[in-house]
N, C-alpha and C positions, 0 to 999 in steps of 0.2 A: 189590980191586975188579977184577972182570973188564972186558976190552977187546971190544969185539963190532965188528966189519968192519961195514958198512955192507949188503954180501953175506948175512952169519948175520940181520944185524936184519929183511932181507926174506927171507929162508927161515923162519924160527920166526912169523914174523906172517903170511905168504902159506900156511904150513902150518895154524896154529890158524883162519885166516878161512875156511877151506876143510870145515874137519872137522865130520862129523855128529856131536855130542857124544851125541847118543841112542842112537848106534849104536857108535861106537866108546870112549863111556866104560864102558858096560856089557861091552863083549866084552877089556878091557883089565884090568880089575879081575875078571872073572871066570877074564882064560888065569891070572892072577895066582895067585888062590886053589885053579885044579883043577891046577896045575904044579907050585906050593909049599905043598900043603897044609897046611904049620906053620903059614901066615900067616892061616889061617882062625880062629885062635883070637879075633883083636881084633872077630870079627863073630858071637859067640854071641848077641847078641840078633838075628839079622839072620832067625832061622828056619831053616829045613830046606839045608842046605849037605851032605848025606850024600852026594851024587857029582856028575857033570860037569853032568846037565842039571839038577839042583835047584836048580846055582848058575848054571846060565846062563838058567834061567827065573825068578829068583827076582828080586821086585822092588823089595824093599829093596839089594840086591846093584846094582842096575840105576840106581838112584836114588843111591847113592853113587859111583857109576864116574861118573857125568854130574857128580856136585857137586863129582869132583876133575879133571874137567877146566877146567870153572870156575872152578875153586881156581889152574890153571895160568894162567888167562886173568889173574891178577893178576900174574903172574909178566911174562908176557907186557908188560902195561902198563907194569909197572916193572923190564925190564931193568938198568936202572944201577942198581941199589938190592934184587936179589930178597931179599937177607938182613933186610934191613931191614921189606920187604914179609910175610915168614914170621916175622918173629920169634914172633908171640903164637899162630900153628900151631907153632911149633916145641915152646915150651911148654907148650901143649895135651898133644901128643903124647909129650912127652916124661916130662912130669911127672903129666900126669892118667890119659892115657891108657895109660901104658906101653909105646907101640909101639917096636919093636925098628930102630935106624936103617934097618939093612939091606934091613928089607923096602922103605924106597922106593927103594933104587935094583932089589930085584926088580921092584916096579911099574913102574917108569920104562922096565925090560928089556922089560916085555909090553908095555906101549904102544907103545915102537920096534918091534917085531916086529906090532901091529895093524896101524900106522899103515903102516907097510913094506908090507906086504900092500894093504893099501886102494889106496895110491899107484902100487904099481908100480913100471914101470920111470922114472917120476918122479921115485922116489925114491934120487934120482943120491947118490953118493958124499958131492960139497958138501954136499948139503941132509942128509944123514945126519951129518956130521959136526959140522954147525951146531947140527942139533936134540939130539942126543947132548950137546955143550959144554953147550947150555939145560938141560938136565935134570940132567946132572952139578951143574951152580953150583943148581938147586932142591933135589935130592936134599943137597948142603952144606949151606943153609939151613936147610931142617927138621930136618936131624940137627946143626944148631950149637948147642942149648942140652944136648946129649948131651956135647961136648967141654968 
């Protein structure tokens, strides 16, 4: 079980209550797919992904970066328990869908690096530090029915 400061549990909630999910789950799931192009594979039915702007106009692409912010929003809620909270995405992913652990902590990468940007110089050390631990212990959970 992880320990969260009091500090981390208002930096990840003061960060997710802030963020335009419209904006920044699309642009987070897209640096994702034009960075790491292997990881394009899990999204052949998604349409035309053949280079940078196809995937960053594309809106199936756009509508899935928003659903996994979402998706973090539970993470969120249930801090003391994320493992608990992902189990049955984990076996989704794991089992049905094939996804390769690794690519969420690629995603987890471009979303620090959106969110970095969006923030600024807001985005002080602490509150990187906090949100990085958040996503490390999510990126665990989804990749726990892998181990």
């Amino acid at each position: 079980m992880v320990k969260w400061t009091e500090q981390e549990r208002t930096s990840i909630t003061s960060i997710f209550s802030s963020l335009d999910y419209d904006d920044i789950g699309p642009k987070a799931l897209s640096r994702c797919l034009i960075v790491y192009p292997w990881t394009q594979r899990y999204f052949g039915s998604f349409g035309n992904l053949y280079n940078a702007e196809a995937i960053k106009t594309n809106p199936a692409i756009a509508a899935h970066g928003i659903k996994v912010l979402h998706g973090l929003d539970r993470a969120v809620k249930n801090m003391d328990d994320i493992k608990g909270t992902y189990a049955e995405l984990s076996i989704l992913h794991s089992e049905k869908l094939h996804v390769d652990p690794d690519n969420f902590r690629l995603l987890a990468d471009c979303l620090t690096i959106v969110i970095a940007a969006k923030m600024g110089n807001g985005f002080t050390p602490d509150i990187q530090s906090a949100f990085q631990k958040f996503l490390a212990v999510v990126v665990s959970a989804l990749g726990r029915q892998y181990h």
